[in-house]
mmCIF file of the N, C-alpha and C atoms, coordinates in Angstrom:
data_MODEL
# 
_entry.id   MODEL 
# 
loop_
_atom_site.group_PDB 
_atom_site.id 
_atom_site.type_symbol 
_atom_site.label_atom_id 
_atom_site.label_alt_id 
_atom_site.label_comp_id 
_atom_site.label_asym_id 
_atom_site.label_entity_id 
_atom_site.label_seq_id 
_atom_site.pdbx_PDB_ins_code 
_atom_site.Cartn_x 
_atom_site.Cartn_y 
_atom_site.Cartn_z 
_atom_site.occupancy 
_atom_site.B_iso_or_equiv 
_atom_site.pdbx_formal_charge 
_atom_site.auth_seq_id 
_atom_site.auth_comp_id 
_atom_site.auth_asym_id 
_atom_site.auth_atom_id 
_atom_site.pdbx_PDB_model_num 
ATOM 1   N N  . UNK A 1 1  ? -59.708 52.398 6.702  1.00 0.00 ? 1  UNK A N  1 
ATOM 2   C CA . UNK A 1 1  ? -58.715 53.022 7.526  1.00 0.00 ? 1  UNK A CA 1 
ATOM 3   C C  . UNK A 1 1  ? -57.903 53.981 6.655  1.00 0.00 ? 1  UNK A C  1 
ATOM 4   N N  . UNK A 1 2  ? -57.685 54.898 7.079  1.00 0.00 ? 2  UNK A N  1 
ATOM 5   C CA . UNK A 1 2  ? -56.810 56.030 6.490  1.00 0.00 ? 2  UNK A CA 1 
ATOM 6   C C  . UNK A 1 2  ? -55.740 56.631 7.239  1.00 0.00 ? 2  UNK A C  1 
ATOM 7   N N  . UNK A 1 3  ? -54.155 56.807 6.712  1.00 0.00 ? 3  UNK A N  1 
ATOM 8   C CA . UNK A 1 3  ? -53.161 57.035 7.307  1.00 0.00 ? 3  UNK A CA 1 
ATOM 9   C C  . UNK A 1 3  ? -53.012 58.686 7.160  1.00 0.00 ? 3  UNK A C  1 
ATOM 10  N N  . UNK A 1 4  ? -52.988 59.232 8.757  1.00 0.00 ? 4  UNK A N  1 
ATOM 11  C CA . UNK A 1 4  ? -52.941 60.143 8.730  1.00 0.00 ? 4  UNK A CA 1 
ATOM 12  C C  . UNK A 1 4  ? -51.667 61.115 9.069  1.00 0.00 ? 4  UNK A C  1 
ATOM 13  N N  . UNK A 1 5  ? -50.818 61.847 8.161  1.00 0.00 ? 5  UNK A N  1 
ATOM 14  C CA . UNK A 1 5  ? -49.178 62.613 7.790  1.00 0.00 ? 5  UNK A CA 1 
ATOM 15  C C  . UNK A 1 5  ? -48.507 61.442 8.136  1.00 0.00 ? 5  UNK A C  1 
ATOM 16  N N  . UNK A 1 6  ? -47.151 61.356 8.095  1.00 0.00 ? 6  UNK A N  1 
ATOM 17  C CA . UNK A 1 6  ? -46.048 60.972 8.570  1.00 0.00 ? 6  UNK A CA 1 
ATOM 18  C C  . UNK A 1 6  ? -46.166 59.780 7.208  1.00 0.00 ? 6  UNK A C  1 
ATOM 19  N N  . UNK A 1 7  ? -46.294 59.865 6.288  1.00 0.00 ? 7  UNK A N  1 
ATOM 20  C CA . UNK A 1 7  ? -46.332 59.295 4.975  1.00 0.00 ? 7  UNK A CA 1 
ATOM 21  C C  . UNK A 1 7  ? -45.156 57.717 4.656  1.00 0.00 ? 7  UNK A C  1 
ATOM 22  N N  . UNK A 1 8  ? -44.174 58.762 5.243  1.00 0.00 ? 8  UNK A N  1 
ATOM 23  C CA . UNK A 1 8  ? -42.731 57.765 5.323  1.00 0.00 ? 8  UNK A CA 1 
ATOM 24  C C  . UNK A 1 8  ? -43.083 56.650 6.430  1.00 0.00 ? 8  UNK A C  1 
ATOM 25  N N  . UNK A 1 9  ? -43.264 56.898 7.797  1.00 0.00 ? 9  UNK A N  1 
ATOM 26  C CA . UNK A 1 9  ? -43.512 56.279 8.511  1.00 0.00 ? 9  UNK A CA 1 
ATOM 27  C C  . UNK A 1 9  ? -44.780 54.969 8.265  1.00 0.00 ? 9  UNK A C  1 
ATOM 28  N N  . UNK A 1 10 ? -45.861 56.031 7.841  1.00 0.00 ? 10 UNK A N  1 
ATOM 29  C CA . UNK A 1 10 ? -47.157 55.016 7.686  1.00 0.00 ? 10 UNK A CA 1 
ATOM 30  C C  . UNK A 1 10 ? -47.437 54.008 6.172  1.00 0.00 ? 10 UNK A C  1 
ATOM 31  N N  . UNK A 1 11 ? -46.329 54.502 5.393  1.00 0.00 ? 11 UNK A N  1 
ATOM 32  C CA . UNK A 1 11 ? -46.431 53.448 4.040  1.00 0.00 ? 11 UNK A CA 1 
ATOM 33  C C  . UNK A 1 11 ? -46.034 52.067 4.306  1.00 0.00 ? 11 UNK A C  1 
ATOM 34  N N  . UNK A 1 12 ? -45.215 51.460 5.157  1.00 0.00 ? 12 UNK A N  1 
ATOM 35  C CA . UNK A 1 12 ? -45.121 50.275 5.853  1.00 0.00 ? 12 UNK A CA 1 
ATOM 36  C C  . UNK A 1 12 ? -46.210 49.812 6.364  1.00 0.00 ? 12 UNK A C  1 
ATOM 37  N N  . UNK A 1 13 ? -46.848 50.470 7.527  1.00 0.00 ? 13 UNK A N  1 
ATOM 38  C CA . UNK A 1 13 ? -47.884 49.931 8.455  1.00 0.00 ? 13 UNK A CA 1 
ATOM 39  C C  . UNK A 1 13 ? -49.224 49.938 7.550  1.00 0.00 ? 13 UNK A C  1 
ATOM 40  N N  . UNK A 1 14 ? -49.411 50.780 6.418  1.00 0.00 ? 14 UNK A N  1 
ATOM 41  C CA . UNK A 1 14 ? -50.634 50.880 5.605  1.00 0.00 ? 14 UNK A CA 1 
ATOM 42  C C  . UNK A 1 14 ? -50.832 49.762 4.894  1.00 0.00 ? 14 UNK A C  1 
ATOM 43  N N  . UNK A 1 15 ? -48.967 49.225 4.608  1.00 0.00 ? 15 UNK A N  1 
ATOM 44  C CA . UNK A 1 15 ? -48.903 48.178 3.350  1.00 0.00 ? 15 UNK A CA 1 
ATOM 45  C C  . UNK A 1 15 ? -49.155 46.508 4.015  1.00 0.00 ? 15 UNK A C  1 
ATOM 46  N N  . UNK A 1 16 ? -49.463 47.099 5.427  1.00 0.00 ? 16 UNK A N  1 
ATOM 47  C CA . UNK A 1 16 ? -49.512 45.322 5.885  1.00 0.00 ? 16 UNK A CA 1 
ATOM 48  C C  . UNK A 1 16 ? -50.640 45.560 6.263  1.00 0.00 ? 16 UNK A C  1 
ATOM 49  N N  . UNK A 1 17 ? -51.486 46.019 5.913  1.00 0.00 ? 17 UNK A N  1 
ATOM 50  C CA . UNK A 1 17 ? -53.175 45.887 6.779  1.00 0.00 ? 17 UNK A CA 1 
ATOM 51  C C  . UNK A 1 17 ? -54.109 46.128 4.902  1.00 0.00 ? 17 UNK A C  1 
ATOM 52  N N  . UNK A 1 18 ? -54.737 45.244 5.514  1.00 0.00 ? 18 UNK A N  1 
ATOM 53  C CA . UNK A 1 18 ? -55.820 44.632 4.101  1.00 0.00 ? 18 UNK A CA 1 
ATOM 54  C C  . UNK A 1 18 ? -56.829 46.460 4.281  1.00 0.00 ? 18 UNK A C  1 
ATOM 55  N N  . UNK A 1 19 ? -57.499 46.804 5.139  1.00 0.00 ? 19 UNK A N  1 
ATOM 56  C CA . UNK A 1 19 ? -58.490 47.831 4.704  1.00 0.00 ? 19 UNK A CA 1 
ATOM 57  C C  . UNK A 1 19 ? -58.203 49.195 4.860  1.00 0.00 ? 19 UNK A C  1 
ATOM 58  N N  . UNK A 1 20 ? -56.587 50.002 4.325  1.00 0.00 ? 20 UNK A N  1 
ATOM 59  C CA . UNK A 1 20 ? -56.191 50.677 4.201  1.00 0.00 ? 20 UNK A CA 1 
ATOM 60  C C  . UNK A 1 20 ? -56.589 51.792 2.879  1.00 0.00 ? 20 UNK A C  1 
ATOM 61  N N  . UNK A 1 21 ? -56.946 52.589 2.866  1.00 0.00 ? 21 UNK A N  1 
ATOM 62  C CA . UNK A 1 21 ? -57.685 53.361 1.438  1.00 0.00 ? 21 UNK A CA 1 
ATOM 63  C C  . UNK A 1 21 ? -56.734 53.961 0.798  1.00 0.00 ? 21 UNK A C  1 
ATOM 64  N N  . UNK A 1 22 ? -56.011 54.691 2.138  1.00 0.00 ? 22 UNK A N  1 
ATOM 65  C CA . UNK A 1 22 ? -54.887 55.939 1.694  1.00 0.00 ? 22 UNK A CA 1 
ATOM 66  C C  . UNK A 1 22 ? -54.223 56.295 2.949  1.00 0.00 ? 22 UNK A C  1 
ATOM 67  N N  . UNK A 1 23 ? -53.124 57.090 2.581  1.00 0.00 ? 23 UNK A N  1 
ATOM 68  C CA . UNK A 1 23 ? -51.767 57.298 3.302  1.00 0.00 ? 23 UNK A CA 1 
ATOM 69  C C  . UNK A 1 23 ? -52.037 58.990 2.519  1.00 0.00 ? 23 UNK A C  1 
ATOM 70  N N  . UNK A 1 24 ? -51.869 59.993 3.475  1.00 0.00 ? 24 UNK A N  1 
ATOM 71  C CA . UNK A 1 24 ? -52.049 61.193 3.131  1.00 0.00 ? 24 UNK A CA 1 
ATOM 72  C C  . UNK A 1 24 ? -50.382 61.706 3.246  1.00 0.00 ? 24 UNK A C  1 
ATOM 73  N N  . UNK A 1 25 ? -50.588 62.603 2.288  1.00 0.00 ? 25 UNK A N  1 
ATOM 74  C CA . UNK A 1 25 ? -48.804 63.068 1.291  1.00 0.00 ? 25 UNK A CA 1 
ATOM 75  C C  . UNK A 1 25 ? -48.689 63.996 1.604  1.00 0.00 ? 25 UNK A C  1 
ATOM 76  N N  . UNK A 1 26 ? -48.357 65.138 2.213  1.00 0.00 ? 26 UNK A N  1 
ATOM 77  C CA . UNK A 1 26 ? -48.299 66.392 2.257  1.00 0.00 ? 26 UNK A CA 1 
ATOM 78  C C  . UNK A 1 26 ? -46.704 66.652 2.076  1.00 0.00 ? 26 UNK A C  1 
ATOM 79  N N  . UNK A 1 27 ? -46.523 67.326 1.269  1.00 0.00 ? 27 UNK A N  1 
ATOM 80  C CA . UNK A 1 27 ? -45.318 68.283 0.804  1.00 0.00 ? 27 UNK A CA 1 
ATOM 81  C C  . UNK A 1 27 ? -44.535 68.612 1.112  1.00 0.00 ? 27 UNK A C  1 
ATOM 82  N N  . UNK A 1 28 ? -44.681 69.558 2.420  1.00 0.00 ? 28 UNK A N  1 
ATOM 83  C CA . UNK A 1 28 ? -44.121 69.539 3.524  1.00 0.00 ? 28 UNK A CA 1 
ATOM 84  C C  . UNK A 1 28 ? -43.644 68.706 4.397  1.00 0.00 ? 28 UNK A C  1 
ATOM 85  N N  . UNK A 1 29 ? -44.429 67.586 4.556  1.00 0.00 ? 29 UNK A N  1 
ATOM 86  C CA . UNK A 1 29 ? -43.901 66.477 5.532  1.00 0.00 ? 29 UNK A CA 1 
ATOM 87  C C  . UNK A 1 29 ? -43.125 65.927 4.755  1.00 0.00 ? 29 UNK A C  1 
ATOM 88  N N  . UNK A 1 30 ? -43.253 65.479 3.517  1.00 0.00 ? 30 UNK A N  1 
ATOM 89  C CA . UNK A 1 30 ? -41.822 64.894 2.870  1.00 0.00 ? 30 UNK A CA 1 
ATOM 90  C C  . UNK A 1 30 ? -41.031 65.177 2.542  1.00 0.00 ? 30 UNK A C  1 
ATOM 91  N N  . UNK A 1 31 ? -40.952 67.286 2.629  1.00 0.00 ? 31 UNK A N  1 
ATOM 92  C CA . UNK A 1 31 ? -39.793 67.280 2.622  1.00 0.00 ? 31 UNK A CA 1 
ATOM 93  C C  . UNK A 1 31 ? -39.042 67.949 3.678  1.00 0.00 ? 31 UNK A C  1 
ATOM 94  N N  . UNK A 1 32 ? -39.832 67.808 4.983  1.00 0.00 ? 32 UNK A N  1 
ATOM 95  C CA . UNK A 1 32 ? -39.024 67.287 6.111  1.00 0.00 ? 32 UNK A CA 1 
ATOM 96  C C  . UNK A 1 32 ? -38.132 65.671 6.572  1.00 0.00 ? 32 UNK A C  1 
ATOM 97  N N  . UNK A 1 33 ? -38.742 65.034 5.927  1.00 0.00 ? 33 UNK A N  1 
ATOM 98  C CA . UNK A 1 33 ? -38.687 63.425 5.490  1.00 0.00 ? 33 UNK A CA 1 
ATOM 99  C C  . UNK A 1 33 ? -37.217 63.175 4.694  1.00 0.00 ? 33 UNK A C  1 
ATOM 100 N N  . UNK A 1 34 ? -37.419 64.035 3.989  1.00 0.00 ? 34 UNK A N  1 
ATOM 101 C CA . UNK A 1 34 ? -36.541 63.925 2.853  1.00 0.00 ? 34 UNK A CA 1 
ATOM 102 C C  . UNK A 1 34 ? -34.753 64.454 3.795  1.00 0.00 ? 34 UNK A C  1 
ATOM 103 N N  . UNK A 1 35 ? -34.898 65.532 4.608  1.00 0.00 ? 35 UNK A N  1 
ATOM 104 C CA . UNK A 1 35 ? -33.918 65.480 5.904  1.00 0.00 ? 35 UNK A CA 1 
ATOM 105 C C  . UNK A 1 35 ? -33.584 64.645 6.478  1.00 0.00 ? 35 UNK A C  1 
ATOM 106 N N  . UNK A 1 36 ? -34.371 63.921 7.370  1.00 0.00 ? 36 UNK A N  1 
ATOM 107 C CA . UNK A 1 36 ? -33.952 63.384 8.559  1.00 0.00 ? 36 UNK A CA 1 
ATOM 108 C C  . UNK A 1 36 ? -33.717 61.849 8.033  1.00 0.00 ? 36 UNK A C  1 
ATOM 109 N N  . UNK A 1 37 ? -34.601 61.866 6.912  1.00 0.00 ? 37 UNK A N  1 
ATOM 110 C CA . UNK A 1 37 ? -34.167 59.962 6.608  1.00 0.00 ? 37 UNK A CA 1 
ATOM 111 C C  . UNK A 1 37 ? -34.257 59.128 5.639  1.00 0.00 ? 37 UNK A C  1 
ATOM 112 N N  . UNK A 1 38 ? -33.146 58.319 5.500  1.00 0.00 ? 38 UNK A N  1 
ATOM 113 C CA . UNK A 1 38 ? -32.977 57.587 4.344  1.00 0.00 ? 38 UNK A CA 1 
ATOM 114 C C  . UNK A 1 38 ? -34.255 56.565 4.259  1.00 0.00 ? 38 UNK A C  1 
ATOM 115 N N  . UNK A 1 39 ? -34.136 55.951 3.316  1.00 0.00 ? 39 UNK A N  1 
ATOM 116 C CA . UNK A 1 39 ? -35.108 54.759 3.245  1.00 0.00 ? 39 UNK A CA 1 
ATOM 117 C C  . UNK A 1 39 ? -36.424 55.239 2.921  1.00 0.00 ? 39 UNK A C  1 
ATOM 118 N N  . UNK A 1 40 ? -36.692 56.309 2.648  1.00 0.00 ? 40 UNK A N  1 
ATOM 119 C CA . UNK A 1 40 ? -37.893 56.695 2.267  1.00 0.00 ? 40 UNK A CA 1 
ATOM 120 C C  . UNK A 1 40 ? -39.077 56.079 1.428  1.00 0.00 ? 40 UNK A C  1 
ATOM 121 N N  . UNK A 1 41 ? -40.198 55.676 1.696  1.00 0.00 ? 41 UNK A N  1 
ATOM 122 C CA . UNK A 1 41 ? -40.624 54.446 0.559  1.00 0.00 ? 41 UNK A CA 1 
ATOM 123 C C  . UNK A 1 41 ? -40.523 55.374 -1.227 1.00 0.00 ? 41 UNK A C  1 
ATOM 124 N N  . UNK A 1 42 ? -41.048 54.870 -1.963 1.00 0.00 ? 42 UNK A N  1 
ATOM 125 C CA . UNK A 1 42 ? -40.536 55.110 -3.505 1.00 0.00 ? 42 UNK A CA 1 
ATOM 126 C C  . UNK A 1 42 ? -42.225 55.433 -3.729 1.00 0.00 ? 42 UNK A C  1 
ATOM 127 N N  . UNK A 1 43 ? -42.328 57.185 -4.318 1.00 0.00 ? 43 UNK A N  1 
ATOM 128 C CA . UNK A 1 43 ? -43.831 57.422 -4.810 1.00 0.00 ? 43 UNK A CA 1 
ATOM 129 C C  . UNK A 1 43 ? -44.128 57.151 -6.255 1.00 0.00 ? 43 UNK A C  1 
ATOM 130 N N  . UNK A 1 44 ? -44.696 56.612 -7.136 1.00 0.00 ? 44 UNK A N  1 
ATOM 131 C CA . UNK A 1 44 ? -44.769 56.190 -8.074 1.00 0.00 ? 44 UNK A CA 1 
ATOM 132 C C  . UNK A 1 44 ? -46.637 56.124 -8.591 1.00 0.00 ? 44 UNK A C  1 
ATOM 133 N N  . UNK A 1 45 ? -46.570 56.997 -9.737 1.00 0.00 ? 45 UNK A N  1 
ATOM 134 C CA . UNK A 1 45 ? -48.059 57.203 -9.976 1.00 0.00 ? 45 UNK A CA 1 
ATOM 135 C C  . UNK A 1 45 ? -49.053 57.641 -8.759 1.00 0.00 ? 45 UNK A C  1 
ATOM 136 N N  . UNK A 1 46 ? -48.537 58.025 -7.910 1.00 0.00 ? 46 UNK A N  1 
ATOM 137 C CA . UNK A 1 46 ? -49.645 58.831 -7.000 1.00 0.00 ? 46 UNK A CA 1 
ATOM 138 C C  . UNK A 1 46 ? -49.667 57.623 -5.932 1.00 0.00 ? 46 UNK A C  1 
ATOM 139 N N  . UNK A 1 47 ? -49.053 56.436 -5.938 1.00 0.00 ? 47 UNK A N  1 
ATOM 140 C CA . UNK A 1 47 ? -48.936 55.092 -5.179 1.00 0.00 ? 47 UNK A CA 1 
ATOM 141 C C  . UNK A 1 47 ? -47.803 55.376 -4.106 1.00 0.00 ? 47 UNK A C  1 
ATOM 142 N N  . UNK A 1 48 ? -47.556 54.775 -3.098 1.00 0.00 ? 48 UNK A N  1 
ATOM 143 C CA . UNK A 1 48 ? -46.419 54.975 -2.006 1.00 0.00 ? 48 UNK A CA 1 
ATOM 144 C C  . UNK A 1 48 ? -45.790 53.265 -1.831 1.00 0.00 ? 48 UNK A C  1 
ATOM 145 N N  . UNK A 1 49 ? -44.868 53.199 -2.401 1.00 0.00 ? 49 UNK A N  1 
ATOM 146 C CA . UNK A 1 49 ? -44.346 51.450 -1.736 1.00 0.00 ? 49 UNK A CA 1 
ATOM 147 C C  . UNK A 1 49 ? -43.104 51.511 -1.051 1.00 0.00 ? 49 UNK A C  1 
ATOM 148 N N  . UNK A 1 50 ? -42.944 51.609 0.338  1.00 0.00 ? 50 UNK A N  1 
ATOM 149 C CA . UNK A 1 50 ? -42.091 51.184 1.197  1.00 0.00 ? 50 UNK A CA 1 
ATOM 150 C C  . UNK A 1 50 ? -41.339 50.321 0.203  1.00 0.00 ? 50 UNK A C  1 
ATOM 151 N N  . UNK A 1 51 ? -39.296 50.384 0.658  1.00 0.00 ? 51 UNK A N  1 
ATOM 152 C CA . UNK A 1 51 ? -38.422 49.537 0.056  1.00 0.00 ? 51 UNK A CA 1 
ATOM 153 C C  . UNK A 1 51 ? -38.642 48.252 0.251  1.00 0.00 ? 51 UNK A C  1 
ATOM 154 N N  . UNK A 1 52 ? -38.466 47.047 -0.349 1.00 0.00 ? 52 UNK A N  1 
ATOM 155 C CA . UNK A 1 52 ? -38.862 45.485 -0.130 1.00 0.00 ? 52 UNK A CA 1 
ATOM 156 C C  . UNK A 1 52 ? -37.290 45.181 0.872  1.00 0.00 ? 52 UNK A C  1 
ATOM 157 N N  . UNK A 1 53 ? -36.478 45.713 0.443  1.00 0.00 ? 53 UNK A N  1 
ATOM 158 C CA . UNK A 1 53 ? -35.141 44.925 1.129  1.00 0.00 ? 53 UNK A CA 1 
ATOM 159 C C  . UNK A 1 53 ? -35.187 45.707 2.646  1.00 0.00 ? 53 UNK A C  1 
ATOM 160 N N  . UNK A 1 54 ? -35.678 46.736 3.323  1.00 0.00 ? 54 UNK A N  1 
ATOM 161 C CA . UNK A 1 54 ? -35.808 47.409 4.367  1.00 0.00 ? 54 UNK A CA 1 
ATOM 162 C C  . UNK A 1 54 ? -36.148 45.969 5.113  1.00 0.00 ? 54 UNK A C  1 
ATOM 163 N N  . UNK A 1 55 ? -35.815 46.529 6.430  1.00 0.00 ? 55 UNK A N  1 
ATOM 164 C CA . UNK A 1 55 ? -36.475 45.435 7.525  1.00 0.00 ? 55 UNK A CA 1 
ATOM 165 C C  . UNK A 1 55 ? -37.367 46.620 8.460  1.00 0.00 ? 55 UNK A C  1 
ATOM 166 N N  . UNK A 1 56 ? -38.256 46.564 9.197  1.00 0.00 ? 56 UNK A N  1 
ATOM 167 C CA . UNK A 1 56 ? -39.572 47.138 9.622  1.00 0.00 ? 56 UNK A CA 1 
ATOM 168 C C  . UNK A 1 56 ? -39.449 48.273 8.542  1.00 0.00 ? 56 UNK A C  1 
ATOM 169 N N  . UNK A 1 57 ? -39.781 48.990 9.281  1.00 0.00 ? 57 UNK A N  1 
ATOM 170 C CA . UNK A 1 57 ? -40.295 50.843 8.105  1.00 0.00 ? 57 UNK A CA 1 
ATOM 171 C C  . UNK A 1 57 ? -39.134 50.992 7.832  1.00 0.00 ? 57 UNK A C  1 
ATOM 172 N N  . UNK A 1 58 ? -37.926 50.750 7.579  1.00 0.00 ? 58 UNK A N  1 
ATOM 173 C CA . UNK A 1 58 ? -36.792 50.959 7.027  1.00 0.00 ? 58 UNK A CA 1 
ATOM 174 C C  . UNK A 1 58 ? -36.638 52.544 7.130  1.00 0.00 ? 58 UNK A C  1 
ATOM 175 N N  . UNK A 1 59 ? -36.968 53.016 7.837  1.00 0.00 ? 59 UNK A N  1 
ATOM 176 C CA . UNK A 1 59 ? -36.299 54.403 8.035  1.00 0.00 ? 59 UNK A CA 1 
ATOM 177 C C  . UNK A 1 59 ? -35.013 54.609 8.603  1.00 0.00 ? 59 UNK A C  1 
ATOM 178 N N  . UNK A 1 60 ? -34.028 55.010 8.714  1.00 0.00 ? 60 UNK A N  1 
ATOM 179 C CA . UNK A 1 60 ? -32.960 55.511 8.575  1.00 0.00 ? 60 UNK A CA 1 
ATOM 180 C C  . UNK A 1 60 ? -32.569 57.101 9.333  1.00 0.00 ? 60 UNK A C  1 
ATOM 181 N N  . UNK A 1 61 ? -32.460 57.517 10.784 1.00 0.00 ? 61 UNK A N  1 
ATOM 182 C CA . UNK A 1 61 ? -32.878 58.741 11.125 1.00 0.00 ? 61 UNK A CA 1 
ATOM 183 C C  . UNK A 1 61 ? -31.115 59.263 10.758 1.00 0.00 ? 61 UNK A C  1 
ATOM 184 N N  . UNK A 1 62 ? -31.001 60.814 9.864  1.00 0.00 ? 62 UNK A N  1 
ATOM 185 C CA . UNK A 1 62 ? -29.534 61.330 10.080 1.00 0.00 ? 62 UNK A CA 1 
ATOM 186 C C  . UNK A 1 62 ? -29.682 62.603 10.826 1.00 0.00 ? 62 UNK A C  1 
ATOM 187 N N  . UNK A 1 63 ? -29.021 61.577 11.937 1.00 0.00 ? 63 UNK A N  1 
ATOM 188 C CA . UNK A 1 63 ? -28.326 62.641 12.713 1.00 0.00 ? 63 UNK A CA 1 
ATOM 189 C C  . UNK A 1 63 ? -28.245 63.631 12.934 1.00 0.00 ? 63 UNK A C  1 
ATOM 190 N N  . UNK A 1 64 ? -26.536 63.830 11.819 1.00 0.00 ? 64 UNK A N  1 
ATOM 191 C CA . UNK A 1 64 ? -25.847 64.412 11.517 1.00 0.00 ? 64 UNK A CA 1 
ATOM 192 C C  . UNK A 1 64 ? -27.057 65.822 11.189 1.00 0.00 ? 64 UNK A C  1 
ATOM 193 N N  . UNK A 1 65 ? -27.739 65.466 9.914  1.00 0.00 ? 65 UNK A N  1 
ATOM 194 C CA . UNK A 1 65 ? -28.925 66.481 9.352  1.00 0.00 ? 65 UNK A CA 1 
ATOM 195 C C  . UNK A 1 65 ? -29.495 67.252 10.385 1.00 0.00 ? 65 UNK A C  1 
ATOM 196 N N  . UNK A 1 66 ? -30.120 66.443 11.311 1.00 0.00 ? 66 UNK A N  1 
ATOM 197 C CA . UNK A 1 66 ? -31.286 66.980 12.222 1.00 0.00 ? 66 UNK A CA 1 
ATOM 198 C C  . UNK A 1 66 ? -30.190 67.922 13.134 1.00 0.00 ? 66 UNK A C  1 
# 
């Protein structure tokens, strides 16, 4: 299975399913991402890990921003 844009959104749902390959990153989408919401998971070595203390996808929509 492969997660297709919405990176922020799908690093949660990727991280609870066993036959997940990849979560696709695009640049652009994160840094539309990087606008509208906190909680963003943490990219690290080319890896994506959703926050542990978040409760569901821990996204965070601002408002205010959008």
């Amino acid at each position: 299975m492969s997660a297709h844009t919405a990176p922020a959104l799908h690093a949660s749902l990727a991280s609870a399913l066993p036959n997940v390959v990849n979560v696709e990153y695009f640049y652009d989408h994160v840094r539309i991402e990087n606008i509208f919401f906190d909680g963003l998971p943490i990219l690290e070595a080319g890896e994506l890990y959703p926050l542990p203390a978040q409760i569901g996808h821990g996204l965070k929509f601002k408002a205010k921003d959008a």
